[in-house]
Backbone as a ProteinNet text record, in pm:
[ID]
protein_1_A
[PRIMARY]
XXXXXXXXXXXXXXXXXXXXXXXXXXXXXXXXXXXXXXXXXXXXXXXXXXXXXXXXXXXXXXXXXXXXXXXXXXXXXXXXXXXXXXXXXXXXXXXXXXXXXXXXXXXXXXXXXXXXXXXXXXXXXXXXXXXXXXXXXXXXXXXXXXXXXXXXXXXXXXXXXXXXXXXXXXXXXXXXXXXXXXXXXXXXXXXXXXXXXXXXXXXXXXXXXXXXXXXXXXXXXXXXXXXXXXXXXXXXXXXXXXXXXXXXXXXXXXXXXXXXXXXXXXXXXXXXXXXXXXX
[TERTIARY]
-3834.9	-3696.9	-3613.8	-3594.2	-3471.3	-3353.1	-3325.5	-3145.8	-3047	-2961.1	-2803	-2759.3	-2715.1	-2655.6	-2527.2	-2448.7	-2341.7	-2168.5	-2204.9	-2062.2	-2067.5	-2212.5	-2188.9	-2134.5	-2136.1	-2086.4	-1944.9	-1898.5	-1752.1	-1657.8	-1741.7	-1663.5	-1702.6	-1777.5	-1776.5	-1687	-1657.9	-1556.5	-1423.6	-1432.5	-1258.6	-1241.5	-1357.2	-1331.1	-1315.4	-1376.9	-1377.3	-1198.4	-1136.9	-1025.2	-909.8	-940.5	-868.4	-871.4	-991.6	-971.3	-931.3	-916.5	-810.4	-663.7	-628.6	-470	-474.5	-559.2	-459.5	-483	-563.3	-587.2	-543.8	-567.7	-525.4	-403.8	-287	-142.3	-153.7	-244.7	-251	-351.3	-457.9	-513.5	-432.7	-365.3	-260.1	-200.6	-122.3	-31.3	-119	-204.5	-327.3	-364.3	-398.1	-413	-347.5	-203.9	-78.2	-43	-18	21.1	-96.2	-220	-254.2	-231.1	-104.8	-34	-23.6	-10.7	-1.8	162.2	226.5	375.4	425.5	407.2	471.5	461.3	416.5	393.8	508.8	442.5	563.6	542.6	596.8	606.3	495.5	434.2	353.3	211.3	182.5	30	110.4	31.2	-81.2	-6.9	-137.1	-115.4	-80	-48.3	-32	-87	-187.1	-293	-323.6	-416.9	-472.1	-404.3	-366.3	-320.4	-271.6	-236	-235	-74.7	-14.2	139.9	235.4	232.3	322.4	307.5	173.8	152.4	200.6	208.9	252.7	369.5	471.6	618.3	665.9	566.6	677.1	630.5	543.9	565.5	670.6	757.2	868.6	995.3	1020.5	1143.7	1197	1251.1	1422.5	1389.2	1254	1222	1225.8	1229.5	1240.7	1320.6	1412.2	1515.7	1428.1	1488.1	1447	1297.5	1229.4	1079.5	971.2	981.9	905.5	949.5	1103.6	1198.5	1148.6	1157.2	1138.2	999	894.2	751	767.6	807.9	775.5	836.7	961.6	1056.7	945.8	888.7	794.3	671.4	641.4	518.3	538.8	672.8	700.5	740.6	808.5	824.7	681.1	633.5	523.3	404.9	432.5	357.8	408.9	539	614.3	589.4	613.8	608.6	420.5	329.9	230.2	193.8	229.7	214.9	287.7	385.7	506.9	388.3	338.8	309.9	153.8	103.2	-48.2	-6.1	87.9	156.6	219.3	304	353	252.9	194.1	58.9	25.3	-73.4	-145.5	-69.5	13.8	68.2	131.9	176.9	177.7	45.9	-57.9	-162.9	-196.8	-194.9	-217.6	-122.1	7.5	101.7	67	61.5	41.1	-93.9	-220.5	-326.6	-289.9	-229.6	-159.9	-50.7	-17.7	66.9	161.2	279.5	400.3	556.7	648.9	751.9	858.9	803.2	907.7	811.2	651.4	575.4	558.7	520.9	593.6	663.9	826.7	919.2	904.8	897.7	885.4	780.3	694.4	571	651.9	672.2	756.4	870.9	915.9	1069.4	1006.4	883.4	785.2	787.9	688	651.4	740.1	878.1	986	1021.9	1015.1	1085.6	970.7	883.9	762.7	766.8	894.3	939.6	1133.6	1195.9	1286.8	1322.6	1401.3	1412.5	1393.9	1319.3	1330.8	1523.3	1561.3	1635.7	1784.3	1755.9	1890.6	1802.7	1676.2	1662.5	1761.5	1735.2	1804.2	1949.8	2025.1	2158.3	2202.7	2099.2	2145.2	2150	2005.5	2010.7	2108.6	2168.3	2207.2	2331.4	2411	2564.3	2540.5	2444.8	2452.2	2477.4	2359.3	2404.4	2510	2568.4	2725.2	2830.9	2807.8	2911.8	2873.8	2777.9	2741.4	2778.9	2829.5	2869.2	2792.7	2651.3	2528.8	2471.9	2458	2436.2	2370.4	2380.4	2295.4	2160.3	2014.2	1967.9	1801.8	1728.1	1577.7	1568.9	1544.4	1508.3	1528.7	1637.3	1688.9	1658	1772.5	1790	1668.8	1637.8	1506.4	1403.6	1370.3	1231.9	1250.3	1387.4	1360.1	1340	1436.5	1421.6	1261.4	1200.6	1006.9	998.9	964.3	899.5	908.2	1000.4	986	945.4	902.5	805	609.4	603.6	498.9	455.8	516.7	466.2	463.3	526.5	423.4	351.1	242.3	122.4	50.2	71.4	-28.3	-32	42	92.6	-80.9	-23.8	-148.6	-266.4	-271.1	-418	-446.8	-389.3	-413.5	-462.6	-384.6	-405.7	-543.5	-563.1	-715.8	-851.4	-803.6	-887.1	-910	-791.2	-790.1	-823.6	-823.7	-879.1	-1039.7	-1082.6	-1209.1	-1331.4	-1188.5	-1241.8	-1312.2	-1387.8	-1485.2	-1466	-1404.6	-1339.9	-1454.8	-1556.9	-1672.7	-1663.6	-1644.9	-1643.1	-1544.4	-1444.1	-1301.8	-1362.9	-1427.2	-1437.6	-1592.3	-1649.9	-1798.5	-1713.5	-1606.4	-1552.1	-1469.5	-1408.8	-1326.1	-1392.2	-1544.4	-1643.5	-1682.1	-1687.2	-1741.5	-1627.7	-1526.5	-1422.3	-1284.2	-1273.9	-1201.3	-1053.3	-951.5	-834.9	-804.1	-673.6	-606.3	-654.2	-560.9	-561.4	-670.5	-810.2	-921.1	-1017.6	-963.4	-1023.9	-993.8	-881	-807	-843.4	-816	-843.5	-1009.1	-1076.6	-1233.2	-1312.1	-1272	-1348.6	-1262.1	-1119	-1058.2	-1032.7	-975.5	-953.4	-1065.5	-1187.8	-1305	-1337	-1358.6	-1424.9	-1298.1	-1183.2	-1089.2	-1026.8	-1134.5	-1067.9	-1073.4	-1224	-1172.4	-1070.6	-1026.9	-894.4	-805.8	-788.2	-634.8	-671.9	-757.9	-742.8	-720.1	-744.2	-680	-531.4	-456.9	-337.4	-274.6	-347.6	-290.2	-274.2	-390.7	-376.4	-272	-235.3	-173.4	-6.8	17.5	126.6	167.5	110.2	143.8	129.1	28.1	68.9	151.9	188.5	313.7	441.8	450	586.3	557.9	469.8	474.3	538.1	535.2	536.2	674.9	718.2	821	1001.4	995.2	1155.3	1219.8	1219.7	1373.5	1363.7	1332.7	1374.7	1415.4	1423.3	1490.9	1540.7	1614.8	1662	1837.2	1864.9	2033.6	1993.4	1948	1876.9	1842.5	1828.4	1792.8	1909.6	2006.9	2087.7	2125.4	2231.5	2206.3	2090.5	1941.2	1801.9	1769.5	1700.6	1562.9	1433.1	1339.1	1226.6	1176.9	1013.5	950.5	981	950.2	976.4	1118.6	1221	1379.2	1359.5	1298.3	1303.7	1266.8	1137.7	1067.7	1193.5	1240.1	1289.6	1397.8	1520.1	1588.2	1521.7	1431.5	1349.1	1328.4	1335.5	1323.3	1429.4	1562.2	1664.1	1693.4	1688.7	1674.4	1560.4	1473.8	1327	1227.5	1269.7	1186.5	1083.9	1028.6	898.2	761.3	631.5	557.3	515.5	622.9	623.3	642.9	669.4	724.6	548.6	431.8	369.1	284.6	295	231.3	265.5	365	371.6	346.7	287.9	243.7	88.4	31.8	-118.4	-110	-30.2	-69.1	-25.1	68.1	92	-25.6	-97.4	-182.7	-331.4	-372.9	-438.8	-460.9	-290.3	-294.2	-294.1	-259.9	-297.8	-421.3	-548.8	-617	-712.3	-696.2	-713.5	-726.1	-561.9	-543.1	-572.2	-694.5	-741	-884.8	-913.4	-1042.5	-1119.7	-984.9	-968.3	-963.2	-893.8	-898.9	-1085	-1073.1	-1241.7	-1337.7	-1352.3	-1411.4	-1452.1	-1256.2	-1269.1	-1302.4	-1326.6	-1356.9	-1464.4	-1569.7	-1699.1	-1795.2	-1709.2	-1767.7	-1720.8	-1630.7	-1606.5	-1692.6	-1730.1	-1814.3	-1929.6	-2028.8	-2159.4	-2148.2	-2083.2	-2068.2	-2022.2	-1978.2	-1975.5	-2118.9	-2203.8	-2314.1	-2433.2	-2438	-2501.9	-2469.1	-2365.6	-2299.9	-2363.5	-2363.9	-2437.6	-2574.5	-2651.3	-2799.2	-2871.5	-2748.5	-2805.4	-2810.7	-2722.4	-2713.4	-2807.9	-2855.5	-2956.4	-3086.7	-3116.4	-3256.6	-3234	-3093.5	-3076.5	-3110.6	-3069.5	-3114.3	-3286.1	-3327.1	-3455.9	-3514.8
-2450.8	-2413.1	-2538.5	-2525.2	-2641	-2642.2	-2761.3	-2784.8	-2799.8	-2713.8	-2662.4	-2817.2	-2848.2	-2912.2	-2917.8	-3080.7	-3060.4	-3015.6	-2976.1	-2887.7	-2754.8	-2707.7	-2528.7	-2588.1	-2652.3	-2667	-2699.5	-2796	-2823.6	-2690.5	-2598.4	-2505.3	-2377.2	-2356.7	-2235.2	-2340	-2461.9	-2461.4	-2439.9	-2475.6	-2433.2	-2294.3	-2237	-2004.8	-1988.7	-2081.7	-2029.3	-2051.8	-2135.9	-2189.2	-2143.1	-2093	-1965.3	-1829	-1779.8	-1680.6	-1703.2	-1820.5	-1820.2	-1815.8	-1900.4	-1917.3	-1754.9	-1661	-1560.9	-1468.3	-1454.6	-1378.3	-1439	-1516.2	-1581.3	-1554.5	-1492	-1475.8	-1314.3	-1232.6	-1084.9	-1091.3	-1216.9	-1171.2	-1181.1	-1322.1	-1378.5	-1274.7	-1194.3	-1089.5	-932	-937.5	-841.6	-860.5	-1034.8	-1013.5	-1047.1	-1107.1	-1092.9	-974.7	-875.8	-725.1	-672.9	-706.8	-663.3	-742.7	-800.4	-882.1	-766.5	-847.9	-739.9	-749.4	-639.2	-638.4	-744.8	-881	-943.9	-1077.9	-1018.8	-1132.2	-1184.5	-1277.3	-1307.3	-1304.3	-1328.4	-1359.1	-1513.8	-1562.6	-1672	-1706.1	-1757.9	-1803.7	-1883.4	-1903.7	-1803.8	-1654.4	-1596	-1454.8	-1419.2	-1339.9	-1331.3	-1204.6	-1157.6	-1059.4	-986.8	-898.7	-803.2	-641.6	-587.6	-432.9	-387	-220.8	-164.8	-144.2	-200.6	-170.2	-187.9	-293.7	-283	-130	-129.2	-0.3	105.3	109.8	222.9	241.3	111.7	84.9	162	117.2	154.8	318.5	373.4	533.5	570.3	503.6	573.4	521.6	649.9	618.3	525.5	515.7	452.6	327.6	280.7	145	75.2	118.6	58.9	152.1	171.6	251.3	345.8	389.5	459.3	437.5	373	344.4	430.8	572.7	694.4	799.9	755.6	818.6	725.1	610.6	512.8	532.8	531.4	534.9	651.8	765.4	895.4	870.3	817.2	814.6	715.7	611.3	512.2	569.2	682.9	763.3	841.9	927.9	997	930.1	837.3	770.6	727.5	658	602.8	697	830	931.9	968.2	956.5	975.2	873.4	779	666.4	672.8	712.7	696.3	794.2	913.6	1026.6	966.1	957.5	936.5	822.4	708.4	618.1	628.4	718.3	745.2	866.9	964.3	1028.5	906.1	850.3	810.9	672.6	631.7	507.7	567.9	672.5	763.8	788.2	836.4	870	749.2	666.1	530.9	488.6	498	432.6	522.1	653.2	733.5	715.3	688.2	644	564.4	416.2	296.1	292.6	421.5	354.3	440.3	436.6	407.8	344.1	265.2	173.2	288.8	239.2	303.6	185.7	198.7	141.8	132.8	-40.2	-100.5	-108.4	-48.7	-99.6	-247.6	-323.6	-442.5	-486.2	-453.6	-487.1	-355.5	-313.3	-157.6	-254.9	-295	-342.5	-473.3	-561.6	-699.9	-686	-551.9	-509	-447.9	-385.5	-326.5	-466.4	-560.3	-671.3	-759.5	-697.2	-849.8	-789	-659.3	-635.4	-679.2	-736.5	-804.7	-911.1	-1031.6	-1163.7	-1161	-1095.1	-1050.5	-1061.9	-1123.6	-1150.8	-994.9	-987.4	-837.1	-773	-914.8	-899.3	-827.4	-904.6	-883.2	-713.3	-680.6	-544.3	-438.4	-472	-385.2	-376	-513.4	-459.3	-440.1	-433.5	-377.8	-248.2	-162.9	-20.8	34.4	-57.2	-20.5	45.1	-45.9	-57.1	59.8	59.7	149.9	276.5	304.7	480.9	433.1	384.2	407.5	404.3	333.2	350	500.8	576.4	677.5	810.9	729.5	878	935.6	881.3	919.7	832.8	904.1	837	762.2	670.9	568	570.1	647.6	695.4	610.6	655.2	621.5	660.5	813.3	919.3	916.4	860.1	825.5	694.8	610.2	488.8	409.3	421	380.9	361.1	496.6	567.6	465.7	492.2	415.4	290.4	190.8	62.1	60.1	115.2	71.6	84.5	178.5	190.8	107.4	30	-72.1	-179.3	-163.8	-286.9	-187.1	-83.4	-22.1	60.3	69	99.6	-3.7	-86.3	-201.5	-222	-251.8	-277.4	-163	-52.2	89.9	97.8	34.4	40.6	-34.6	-175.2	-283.9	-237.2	-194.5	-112.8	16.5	77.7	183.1	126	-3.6	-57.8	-88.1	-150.1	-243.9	-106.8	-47.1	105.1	176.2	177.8	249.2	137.4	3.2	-66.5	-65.6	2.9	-37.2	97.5	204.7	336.9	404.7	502.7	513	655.5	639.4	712.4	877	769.9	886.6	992.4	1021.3	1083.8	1193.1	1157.1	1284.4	1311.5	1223.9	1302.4	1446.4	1375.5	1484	1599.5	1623.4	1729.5	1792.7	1688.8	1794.6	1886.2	1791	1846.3	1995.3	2008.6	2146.4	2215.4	2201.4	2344.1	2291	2180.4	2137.3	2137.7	2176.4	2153.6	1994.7	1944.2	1830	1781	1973.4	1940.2	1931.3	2027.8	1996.1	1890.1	1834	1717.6	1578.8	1617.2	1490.6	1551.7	1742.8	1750.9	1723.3	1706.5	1758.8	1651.3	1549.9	1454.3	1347.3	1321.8	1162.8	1139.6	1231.4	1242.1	1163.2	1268.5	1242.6	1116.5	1040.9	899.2	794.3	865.9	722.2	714.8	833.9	908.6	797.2	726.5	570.6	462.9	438.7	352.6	424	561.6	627.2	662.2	639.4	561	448.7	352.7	210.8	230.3	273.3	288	385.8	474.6	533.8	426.7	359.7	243.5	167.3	128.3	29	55.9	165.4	261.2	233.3	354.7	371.8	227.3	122.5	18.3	-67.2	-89	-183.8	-80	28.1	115.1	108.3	107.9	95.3	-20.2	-152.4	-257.8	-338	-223.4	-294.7	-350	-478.2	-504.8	-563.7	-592.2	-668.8	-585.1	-479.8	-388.9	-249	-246.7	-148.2	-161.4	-281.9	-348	-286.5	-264.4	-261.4	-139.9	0.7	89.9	214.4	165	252.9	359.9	317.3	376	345.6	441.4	457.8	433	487.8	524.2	404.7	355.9	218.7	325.1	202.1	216.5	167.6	155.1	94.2	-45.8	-114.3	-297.7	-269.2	-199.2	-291.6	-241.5	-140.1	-97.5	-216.5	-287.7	-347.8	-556.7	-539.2	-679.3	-664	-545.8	-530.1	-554.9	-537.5	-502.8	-715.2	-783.2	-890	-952	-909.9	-1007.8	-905.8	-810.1	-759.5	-715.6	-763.6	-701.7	-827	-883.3	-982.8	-979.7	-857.4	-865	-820.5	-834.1	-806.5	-676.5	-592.5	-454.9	-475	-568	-597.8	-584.7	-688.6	-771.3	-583.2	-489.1	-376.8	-291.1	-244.9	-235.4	-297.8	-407.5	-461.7	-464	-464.6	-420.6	-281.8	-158.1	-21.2	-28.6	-85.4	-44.7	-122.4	-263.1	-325.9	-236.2	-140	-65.6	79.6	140.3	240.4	175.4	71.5	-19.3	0.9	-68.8	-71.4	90.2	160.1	297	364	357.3	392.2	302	191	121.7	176.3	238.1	277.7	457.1	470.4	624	625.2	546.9	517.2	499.6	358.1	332.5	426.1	524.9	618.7	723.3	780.2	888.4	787.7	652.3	621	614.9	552.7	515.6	717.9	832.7	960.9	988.7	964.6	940.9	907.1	844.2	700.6	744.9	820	935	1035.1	1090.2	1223.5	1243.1	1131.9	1117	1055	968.7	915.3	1020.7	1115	1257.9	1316.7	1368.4	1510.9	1391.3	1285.3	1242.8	1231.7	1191.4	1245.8	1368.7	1442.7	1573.4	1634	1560.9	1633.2	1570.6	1466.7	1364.9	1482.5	1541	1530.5	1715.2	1747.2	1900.1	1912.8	1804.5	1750.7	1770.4	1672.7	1667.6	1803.9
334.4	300.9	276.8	171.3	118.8	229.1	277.7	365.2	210.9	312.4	177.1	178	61.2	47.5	99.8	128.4	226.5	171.3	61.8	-0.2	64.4	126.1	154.8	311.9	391.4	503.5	502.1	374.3	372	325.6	230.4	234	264.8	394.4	479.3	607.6	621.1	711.2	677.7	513.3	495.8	475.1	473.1	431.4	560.6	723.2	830.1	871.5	807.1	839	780.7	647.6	574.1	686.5	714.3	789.2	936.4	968.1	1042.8	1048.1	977.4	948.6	849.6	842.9	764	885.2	1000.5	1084.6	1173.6	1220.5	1407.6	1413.7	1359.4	1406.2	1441.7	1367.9	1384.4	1567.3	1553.9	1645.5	1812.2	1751.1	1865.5	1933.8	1828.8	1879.6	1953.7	1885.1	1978.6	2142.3	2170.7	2264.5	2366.6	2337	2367.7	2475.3	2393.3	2380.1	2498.2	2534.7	2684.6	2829.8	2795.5	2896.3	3041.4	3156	3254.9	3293.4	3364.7	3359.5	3366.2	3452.8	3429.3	3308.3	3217	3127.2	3015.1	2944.8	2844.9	2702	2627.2	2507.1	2494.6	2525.4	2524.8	2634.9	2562.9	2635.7	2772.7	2905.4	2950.2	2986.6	2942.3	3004.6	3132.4	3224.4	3330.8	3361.2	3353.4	3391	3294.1	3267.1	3188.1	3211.6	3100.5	3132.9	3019.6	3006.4	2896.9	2943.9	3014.1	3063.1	2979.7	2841.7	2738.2	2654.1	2614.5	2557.9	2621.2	2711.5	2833.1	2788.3	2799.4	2816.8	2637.8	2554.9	2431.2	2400.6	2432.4	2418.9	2460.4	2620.2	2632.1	2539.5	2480	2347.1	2393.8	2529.5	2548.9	2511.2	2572.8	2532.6	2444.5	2365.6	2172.3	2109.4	2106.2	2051.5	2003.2	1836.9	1762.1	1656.5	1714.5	1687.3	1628	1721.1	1610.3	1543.1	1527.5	1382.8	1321.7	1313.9	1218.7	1143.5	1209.9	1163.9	1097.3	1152	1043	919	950.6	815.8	761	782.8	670.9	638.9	726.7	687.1	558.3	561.6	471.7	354.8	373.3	227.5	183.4	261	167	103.6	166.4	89.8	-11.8	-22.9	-117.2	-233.6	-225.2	-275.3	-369.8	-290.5	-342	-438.8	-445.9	-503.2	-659.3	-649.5	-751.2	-806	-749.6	-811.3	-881.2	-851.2	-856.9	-997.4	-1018.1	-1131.1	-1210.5	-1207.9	-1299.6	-1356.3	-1267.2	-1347.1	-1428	-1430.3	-1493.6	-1629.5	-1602.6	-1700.6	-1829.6	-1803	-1834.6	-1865.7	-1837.5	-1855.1	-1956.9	-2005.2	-2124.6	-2253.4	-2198	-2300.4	-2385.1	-2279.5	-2337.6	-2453.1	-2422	-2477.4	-2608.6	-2687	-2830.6	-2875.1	-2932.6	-3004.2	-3043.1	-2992.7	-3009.8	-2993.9	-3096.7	-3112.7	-2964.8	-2978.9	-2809.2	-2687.9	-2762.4	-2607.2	-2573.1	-2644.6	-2567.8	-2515.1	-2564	-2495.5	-2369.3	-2332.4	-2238.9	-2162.5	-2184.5	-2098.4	-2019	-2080.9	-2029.2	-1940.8	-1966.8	-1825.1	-1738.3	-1727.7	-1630.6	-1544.9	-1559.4	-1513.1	-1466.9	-1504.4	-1518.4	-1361.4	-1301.2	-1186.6	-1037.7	-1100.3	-984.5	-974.9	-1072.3	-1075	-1011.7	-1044.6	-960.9	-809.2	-758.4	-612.4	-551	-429.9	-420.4	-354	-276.4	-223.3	-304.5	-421.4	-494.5	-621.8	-594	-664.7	-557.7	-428.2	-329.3	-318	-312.1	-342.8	-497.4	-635.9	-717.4	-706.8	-668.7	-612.2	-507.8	-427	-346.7	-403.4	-463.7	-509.2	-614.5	-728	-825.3	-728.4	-631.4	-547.3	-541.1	-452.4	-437	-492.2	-644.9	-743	-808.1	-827.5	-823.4	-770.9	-646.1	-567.1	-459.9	-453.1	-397.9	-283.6	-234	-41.6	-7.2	-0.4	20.2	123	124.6	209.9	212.1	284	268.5	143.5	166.2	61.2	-71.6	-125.9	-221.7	-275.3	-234.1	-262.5	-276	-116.8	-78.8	-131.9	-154.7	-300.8	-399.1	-471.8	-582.7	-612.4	-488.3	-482.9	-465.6	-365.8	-300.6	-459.9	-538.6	-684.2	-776.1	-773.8	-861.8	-811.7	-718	-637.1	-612.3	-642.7	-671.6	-800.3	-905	-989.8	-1133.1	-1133.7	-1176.1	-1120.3	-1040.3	-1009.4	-994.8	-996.5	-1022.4	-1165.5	-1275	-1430.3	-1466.4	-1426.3	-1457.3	-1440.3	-1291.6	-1233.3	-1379.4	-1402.3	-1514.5	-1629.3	-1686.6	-1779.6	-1844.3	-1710.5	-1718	-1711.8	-1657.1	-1655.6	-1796.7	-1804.9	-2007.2	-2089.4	-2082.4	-2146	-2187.9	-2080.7	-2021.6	-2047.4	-2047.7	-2066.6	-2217	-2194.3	-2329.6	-2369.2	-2486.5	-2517.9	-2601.5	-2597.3	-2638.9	-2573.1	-2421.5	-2315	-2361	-2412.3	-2434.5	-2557.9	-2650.5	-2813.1	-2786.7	-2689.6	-2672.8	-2604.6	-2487.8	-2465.1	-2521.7	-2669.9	-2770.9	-2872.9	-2878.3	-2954.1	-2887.8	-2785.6	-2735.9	-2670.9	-2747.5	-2787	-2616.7	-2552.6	-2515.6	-2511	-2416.9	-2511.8	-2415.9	-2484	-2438.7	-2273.7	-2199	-2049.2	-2005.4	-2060.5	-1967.7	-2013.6	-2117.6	-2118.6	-2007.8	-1964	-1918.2	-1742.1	-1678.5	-1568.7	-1514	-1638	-1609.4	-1649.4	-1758.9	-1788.5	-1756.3	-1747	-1762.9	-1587.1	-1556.3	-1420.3	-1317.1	-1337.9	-1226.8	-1261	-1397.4	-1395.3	-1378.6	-1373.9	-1341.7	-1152.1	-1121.3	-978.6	-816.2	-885.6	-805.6	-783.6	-927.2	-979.5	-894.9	-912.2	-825.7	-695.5	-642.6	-473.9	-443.3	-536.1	-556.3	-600.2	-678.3	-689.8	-591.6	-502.4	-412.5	-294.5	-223.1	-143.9	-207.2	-308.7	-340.3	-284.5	-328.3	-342.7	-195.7	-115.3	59.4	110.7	88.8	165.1	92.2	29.3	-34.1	2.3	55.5	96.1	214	337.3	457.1	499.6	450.2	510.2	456.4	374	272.7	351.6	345	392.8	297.4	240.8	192.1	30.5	-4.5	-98.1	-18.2	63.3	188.1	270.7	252.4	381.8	322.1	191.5	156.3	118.7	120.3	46.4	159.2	278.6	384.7	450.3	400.4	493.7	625.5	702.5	836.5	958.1	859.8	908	882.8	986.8	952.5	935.5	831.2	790.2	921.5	939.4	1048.7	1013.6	897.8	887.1	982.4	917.8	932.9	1100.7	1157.1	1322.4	1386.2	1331.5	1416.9	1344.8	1261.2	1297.3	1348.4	1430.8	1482	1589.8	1598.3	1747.7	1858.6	1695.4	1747	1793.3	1747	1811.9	1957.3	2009.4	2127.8	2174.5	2152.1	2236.8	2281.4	2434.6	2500.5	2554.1	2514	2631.3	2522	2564.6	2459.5	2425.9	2457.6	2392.5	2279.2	2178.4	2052.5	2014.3	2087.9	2071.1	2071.6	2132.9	2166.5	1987.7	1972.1	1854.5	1749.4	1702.1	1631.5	1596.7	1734.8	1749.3	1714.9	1746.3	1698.6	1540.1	1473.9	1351.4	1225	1329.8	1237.4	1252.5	1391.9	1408.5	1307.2	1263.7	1173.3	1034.1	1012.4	857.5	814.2	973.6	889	863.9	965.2	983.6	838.9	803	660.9	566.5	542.7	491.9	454.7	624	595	555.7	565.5	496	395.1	313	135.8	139	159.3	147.2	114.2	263.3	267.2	175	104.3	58.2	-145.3	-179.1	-244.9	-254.6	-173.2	-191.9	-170.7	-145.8	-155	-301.3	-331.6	-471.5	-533.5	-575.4	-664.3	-622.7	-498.7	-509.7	-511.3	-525.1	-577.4	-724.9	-829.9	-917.1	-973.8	-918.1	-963.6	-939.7	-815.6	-820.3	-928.4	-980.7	-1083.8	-1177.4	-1196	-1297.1	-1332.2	-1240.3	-1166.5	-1194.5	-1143.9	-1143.2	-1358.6	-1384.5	-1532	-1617.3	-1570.4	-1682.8	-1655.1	-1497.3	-1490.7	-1524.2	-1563.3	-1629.2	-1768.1	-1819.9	-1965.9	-2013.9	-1876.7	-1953	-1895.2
[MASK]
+++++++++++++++++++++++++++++++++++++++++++++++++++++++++++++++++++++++++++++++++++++++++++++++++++++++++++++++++++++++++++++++++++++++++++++++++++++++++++++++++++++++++++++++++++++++++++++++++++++++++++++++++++++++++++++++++++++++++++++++++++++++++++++++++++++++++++++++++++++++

């Protein structure tokens, strides 16, 4: 066996060192957060225990903490739906040349170079010169979307670029109309991509602050709960919520996954199965 040459050692120490500095602050705060009651905000620990976790189930402890999460649950379902429809749909538009898609494409993109801070008090002020309440639900929605549907747009793009169009002409050939070409043939082979634009969607709206920070209303999202949480919250109950919300991240990381990679065989079966129907 050949010895690696000494570039694979210089850079599996700098990938080991990347995955540190992008993880060691998530892990920090993990094991933080099983501090025993009397611990602190910093190393050393002062015993082992699940007593922060304990402490923030009870509401009083963290204010309004699981209004907050539902309200970021619900938007970002919100948020993903809207964005997983309107890609799609955009991504069918675009794949014909039509007068102003360029310019239409370049103001898409221009709101992902945009400070996010100042998209939020433009949304913000428009509801209220409007007349219209300045809320999650509202305001909110729309500000997150223009921070998620350009990038579900692109994701579509590169998909219809890529896509073969033989597929819709063989199902117009055998008496097809428009819709079931698109529910029955465009759908199922692009049905991976829109779990990628669905992930994309819900986690870029879960985590979102400073395009909901002038946009929320009255109501905090979970971001704006949990950085209120830092200028009054000293103990590592902060450090406890942070481990459960990076716990349901990746949760709902691995639920996408899941319901993708059953995707992608059960599409390569229905394909399987029709070659060996053929012969």
């Amino acid at each position: 066996m050949e010895p690696r040459p000494r570039s694979f050692y210089v850079l599996t120490a700098f990938f080991a060192l990347f995955l540190l500095f992008l993880y060691g602050p998530t892990l920090t705060i993990a094991v933080l957060s099983f501090q025993g009651p009397g611990g602190g905000l910093t190393f050393p620990m002062r015993g082992v225990s699940l007593y922060w976790f304990h402490d923030l189930f009870e509401q009083q402890a963290v204010g309004d903490i699981w209004g907050s999460f539902r309200r970021s649950l619900v938007l970002g379902m919100m948020v993903m739906v809207t964005t997983v429809v309107v890609s799609v749909m955009g991504g069918l538009a675009f794949r014909k040349k039509f007068p102003g898609a360029n310019i239409l494409f370049y103001l898409i993109i221009t709101s992902l170079v945009i400070p996010s801070i100042l998209i939020s008090l433009g949304v913000g002020l428009m509801f209220s010169q409007a007349g219209i309440a300045v809320h999650w639900a509202t305001s909110g929605f729309g500000s997150q979307l223009t921070w998620t549907l350009p990038f579900g747009l692109l994701i579509m793009f590169a998909v219809f670029n890529r896509f073969d169009k033989s597929y819709e002409e063989a199902a117009r050939d055998q008496g097809a109309t428009s819709w079931q070409t698109l529910r029955h043939v465009v759908l199922p082979i692009i049905a991976p991509s829109l779990i990628g634009v669905a992930l994309f969607g819900f986690t870029l709206s879960y985590d979102e602050f400073a395009r909901t920070l002038l946009t929320s209303g009255s109501k905090n999202t979970l971001p704006l709960e949990i950085y209120g949480m830092t200028t009054n919250v000293t103990s590592p109950v902060l450090y406890a919520l942070g481990t459960l919300t990076t716990v349901f991240s990746l949760l709902i990381i691995g639920i996408f996954l899941c319901v993708a990679l059953w995707t992608t065989r059960r599409k390569a079966k229905a394909g399987s199965d029709a070659g060996k129907g053929m012969l």
